[in-house]
mmCIF file of the N, C-alpha and C atoms, coordinates in Angstrom:
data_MODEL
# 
_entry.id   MODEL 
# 
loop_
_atom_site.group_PDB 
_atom_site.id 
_atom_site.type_symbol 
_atom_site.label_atom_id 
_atom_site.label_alt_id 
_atom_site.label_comp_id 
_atom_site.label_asym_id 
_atom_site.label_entity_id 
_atom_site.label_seq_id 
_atom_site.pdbx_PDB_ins_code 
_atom_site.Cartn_x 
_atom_site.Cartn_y 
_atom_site.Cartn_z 
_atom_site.occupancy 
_atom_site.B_iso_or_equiv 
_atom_site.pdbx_formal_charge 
_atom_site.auth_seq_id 
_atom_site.auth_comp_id 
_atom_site.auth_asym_id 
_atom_site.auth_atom_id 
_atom_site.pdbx_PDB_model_num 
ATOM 1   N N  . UNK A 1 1  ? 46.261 39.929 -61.252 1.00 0.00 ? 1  UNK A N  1 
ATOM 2   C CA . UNK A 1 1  ? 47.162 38.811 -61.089 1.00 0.00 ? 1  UNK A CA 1 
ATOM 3   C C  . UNK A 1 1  ? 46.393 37.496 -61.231 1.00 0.00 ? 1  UNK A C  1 
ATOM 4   N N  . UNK A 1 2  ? 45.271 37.549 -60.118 1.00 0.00 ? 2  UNK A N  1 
ATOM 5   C CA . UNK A 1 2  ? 44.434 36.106 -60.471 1.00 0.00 ? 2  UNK A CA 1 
ATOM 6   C C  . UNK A 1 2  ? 44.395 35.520 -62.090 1.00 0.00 ? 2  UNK A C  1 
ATOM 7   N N  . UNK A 1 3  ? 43.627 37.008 -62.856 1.00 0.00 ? 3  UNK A N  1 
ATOM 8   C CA . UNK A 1 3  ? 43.480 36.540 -63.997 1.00 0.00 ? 3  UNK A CA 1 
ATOM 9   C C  . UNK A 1 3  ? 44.208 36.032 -65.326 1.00 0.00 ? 3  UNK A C  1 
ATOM 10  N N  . UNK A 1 4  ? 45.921 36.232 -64.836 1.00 0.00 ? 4  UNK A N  1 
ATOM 11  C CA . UNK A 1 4  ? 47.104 36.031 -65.250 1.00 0.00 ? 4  UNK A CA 1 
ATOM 12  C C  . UNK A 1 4  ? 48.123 34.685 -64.877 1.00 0.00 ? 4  UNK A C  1 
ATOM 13  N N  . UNK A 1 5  ? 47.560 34.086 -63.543 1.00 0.00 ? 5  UNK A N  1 
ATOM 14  C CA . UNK A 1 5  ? 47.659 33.235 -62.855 1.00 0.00 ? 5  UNK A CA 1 
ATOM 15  C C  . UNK A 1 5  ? 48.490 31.770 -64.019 1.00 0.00 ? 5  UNK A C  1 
ATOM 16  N N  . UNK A 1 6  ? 47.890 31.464 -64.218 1.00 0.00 ? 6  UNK A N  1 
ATOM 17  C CA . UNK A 1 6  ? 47.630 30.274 -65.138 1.00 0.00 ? 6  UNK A CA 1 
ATOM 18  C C  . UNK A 1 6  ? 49.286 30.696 -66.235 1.00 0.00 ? 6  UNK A C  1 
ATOM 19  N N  . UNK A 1 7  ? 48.718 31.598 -67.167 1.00 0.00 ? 7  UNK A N  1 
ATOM 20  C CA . UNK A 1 7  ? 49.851 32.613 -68.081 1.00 0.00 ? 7  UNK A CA 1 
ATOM 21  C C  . UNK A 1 7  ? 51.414 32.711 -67.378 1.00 0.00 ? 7  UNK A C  1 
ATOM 22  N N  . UNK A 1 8  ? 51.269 33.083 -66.589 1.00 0.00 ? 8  UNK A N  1 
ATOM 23  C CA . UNK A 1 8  ? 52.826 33.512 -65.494 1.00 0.00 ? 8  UNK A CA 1 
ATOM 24  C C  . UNK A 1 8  ? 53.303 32.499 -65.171 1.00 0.00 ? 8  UNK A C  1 
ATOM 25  N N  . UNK A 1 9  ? 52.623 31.412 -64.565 1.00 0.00 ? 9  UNK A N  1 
ATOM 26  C CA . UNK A 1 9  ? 53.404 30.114 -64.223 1.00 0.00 ? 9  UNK A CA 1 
ATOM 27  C C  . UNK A 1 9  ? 53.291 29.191 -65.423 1.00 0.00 ? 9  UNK A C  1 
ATOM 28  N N  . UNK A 1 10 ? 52.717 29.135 -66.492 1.00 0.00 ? 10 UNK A N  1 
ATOM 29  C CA . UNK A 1 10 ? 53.527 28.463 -67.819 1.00 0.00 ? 10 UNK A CA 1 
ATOM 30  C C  . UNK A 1 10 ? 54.513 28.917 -68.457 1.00 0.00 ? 10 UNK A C  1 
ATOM 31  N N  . UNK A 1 11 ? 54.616 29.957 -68.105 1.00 0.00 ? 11 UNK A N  1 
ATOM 32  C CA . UNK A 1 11 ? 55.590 30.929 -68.914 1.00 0.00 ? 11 UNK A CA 1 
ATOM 33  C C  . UNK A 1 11 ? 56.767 31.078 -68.471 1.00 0.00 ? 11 UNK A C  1 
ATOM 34  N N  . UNK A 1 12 ? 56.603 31.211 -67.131 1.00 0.00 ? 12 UNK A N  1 
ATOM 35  C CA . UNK A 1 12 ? 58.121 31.513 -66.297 1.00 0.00 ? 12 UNK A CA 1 
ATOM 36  C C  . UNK A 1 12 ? 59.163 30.815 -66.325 1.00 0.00 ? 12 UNK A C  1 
ATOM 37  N N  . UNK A 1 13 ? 59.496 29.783 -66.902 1.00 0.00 ? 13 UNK A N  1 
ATOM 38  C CA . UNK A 1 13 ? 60.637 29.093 -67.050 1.00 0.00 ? 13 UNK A CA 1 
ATOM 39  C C  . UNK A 1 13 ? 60.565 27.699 -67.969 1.00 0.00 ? 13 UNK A C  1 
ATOM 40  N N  . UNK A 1 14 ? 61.570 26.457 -68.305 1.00 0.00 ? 14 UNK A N  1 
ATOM 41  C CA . UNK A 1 14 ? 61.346 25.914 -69.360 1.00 0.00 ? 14 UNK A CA 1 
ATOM 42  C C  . UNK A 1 14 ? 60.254 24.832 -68.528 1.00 0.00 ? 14 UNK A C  1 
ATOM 43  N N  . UNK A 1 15 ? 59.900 23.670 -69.414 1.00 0.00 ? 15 UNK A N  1 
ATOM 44  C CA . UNK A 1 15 ? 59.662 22.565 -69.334 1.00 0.00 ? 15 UNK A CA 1 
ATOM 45  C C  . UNK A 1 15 ? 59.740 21.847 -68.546 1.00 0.00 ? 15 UNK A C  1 
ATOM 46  N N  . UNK A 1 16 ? 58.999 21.753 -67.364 1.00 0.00 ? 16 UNK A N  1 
ATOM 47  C CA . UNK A 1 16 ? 58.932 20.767 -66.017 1.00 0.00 ? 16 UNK A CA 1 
ATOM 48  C C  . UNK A 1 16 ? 58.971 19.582 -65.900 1.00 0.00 ? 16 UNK A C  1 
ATOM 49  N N  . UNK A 1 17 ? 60.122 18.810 -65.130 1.00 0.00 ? 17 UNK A N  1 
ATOM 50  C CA . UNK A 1 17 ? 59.807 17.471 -64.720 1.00 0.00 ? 17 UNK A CA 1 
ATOM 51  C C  . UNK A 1 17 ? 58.439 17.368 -63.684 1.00 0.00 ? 17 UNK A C  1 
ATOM 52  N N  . UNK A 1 18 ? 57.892 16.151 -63.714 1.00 0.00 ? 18 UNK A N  1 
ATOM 53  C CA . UNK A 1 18 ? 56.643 15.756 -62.941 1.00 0.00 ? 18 UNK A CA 1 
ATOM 54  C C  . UNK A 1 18 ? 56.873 16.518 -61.163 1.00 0.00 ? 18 UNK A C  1 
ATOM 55  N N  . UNK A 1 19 ? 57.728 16.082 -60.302 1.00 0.00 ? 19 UNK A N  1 
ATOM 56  C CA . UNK A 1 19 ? 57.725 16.600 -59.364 1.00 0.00 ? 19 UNK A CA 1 
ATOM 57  C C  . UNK A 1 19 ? 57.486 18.352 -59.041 1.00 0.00 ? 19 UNK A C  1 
ATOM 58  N N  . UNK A 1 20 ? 58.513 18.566 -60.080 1.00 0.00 ? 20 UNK A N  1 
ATOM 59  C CA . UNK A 1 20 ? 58.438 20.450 -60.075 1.00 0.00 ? 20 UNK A CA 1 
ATOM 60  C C  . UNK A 1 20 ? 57.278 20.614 -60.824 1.00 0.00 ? 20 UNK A C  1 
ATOM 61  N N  . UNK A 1 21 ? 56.637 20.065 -61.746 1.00 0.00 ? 21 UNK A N  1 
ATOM 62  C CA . UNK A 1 21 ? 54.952 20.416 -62.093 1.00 0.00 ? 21 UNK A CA 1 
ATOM 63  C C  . UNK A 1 21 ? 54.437 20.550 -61.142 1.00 0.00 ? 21 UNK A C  1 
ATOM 64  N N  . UNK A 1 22 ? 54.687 19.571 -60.505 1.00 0.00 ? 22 UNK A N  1 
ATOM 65  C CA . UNK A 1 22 ? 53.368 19.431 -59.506 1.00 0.00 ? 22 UNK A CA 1 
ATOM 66  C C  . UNK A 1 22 ? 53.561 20.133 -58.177 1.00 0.00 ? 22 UNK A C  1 
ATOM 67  N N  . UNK A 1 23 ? 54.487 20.773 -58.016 1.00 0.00 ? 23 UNK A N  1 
ATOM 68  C CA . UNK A 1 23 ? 54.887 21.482 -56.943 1.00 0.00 ? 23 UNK A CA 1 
ATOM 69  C C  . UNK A 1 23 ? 54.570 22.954 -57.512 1.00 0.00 ? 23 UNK A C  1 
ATOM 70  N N  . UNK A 1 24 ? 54.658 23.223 -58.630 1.00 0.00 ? 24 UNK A N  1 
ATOM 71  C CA . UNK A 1 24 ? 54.087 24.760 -59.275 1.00 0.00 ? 24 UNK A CA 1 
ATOM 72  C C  . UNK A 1 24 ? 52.463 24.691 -58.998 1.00 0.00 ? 24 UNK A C  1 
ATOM 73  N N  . UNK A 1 25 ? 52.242 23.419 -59.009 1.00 0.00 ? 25 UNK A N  1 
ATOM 74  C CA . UNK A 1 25 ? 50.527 23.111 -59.004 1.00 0.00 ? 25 UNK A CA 1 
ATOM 75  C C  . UNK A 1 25 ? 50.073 23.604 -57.680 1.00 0.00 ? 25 UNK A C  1 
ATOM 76  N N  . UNK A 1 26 ? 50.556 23.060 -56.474 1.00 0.00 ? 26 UNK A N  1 
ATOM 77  C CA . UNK A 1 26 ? 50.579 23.603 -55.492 1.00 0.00 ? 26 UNK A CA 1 
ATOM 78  C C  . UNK A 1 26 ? 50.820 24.876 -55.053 1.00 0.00 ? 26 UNK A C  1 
ATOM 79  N N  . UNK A 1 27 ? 51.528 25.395 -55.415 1.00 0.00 ? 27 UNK A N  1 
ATOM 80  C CA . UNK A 1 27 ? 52.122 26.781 -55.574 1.00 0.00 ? 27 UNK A CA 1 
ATOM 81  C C  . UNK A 1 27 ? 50.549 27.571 -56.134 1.00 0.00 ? 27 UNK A C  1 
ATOM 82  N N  . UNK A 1 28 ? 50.270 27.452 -57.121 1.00 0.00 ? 28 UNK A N  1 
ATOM 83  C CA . UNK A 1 28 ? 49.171 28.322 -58.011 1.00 0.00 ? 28 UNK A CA 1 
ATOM 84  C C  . UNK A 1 28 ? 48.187 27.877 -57.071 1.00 0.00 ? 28 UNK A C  1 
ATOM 85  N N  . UNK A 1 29 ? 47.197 26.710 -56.298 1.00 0.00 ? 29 UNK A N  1 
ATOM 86  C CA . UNK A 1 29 ? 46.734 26.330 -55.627 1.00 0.00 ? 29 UNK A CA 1 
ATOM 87  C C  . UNK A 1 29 ? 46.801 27.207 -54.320 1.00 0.00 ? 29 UNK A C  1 
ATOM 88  N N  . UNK A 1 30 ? 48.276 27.466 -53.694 1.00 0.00 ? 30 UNK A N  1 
ATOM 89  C CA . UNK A 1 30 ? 47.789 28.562 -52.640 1.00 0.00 ? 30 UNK A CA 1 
ATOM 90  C C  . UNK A 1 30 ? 47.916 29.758 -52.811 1.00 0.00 ? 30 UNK A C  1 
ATOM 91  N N  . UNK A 1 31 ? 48.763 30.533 -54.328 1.00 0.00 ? 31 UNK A N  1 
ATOM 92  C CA . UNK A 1 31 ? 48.189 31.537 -54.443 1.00 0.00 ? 31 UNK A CA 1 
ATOM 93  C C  . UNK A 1 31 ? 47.023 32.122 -54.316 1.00 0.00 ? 31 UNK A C  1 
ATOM 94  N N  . UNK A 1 32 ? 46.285 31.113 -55.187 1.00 0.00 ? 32 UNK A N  1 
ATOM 95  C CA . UNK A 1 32 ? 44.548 31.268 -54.950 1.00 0.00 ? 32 UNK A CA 1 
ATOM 96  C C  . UNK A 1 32 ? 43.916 31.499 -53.828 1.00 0.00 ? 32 UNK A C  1 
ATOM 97  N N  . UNK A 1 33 ? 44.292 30.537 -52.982 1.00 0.00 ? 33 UNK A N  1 
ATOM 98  C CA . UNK A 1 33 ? 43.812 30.802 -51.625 1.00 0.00 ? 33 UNK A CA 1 
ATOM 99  C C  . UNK A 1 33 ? 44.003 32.021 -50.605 1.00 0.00 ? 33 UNK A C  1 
ATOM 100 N N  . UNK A 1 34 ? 45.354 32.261 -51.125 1.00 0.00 ? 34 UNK A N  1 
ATOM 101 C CA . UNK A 1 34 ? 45.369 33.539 -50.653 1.00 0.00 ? 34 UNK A CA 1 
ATOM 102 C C  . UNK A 1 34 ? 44.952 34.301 -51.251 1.00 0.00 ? 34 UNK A C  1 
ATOM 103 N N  . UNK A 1 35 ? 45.301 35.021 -52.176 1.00 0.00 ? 35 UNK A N  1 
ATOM 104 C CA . UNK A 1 35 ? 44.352 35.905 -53.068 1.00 0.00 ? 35 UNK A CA 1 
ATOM 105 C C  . UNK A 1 35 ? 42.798 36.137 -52.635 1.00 0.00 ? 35 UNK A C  1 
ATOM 106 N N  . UNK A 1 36 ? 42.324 34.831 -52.897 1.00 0.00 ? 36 UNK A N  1 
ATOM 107 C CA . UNK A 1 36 ? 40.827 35.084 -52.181 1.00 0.00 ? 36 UNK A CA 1 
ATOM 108 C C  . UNK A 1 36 ? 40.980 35.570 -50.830 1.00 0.00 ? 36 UNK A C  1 
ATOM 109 N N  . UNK A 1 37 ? 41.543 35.195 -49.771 1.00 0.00 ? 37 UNK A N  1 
ATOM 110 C CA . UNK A 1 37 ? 41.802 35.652 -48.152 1.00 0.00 ? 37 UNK A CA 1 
ATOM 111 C C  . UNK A 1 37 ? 41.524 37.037 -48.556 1.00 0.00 ? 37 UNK A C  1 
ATOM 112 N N  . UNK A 1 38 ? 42.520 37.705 -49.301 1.00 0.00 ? 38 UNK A N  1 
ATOM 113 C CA . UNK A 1 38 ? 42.566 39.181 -49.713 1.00 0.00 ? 38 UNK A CA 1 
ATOM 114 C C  . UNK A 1 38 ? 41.971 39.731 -49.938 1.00 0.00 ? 38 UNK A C  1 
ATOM 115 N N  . UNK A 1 39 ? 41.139 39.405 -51.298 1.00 0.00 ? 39 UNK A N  1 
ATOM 116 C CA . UNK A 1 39 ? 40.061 39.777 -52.320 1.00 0.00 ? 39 UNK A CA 1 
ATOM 117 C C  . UNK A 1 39 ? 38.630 40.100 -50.925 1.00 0.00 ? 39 UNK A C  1 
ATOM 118 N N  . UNK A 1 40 ? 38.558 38.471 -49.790 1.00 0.00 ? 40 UNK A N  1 
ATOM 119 C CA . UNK A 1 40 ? 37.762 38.563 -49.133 1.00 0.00 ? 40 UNK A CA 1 
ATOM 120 C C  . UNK A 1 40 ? 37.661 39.840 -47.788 1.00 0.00 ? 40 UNK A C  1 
ATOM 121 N N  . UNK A 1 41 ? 38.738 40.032 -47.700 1.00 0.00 ? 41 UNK A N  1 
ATOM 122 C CA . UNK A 1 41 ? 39.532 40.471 -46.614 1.00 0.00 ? 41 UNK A CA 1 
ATOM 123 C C  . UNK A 1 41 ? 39.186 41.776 -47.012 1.00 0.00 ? 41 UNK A C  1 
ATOM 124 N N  . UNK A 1 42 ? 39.438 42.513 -48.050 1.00 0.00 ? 42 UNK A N  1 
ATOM 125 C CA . UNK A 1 42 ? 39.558 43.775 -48.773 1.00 0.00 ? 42 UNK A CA 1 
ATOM 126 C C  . UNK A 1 42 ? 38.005 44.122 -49.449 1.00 0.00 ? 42 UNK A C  1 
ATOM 127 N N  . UNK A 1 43 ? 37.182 43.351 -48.986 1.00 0.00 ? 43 UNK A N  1 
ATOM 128 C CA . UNK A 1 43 ? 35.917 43.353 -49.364 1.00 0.00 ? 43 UNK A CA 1 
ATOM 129 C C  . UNK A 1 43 ? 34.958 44.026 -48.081 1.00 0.00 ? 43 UNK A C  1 
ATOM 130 N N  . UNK A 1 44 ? 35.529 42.875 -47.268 1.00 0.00 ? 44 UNK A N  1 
ATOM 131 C CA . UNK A 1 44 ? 34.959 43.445 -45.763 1.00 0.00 ? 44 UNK A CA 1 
ATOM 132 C C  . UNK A 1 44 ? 35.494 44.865 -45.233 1.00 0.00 ? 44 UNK A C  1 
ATOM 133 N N  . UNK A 1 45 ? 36.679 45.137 -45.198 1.00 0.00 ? 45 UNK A N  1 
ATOM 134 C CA . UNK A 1 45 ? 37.315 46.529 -45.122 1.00 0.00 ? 45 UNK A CA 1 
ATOM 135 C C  . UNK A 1 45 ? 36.596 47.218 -45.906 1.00 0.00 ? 45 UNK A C  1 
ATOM 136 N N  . UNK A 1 46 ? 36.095 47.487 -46.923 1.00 0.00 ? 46 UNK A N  1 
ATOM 137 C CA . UNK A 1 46 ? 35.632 48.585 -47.819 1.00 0.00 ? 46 UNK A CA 1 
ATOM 138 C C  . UNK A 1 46 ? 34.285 48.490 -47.369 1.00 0.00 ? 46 UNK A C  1 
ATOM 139 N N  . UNK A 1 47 ? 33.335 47.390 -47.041 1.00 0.00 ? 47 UNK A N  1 
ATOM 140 C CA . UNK A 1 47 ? 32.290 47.636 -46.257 1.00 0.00 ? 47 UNK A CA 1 
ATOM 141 C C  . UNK A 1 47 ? 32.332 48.666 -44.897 1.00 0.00 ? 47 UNK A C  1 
ATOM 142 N N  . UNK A 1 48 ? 33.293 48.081 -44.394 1.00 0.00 ? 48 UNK A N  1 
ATOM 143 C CA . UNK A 1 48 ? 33.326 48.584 -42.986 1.00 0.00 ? 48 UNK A CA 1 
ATOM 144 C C  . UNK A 1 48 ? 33.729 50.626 -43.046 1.00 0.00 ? 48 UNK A C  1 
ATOM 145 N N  . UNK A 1 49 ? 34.545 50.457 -44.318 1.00 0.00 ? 49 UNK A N  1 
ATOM 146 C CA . UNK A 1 49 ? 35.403 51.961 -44.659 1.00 0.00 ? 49 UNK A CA 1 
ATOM 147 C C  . UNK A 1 49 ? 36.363 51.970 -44.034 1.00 0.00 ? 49 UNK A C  1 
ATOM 148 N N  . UNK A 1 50 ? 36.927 50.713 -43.815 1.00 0.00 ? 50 UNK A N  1 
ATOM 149 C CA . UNK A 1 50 ? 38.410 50.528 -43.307 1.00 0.00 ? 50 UNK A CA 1 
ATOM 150 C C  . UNK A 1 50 ? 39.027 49.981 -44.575 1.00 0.00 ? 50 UNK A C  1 
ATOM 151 N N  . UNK A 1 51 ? 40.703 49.921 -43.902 1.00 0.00 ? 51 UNK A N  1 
ATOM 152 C CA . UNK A 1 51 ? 41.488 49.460 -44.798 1.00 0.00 ? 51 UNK A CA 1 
ATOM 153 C C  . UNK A 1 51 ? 41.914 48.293 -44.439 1.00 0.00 ? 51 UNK A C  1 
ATOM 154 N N  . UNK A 1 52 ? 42.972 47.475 -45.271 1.00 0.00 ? 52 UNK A N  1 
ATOM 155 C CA . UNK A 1 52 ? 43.723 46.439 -45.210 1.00 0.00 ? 52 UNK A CA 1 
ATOM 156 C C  . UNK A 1 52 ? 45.506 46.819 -45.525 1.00 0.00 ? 52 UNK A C  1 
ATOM 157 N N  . UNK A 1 53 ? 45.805 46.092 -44.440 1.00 0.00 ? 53 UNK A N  1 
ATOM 158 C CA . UNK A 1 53 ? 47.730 46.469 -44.610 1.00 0.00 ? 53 UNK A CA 1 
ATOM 159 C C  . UNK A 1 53 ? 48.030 44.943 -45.023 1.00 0.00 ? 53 UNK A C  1 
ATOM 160 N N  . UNK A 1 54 ? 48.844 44.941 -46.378 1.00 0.00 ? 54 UNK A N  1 
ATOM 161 C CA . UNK A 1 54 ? 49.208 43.243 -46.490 1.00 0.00 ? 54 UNK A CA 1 
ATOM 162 C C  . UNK A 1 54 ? 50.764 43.833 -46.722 1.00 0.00 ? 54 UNK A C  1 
ATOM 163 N N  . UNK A 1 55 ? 51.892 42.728 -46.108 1.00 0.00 ? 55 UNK A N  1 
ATOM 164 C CA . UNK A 1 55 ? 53.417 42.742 -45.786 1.00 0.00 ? 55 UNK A CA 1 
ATOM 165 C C  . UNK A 1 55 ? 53.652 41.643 -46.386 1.00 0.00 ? 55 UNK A C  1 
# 
């Protein structure tokens, strides 16, 4: 998904006014952040030989 990131939200619908740009901007901005939480999250679990439950 990360690496699709960018692709999916140009794609997903037409031509943005400035406000809704910039609110998709934000949007992709905390995907990221979460994603990493995850990526980080699911890193430490596999160290440990535990798992991760995401809802």
């Amino acid at each position: 998904m990360r690496a699709n990131l960018e692709l999916i939200a140009a794609t997903t619908r037409r031509p943005r006014e400035l406000p809704e740009h910039l609110s998709r901007i934000r949007l992709r901005l905390r995907l990221r952040l979460r994603l990493g939480n995850i990526e980080a999250t699911a890193l430490r679990a596999q160290e440990l030989g535990a798992g991760v439950l995401i809802w």
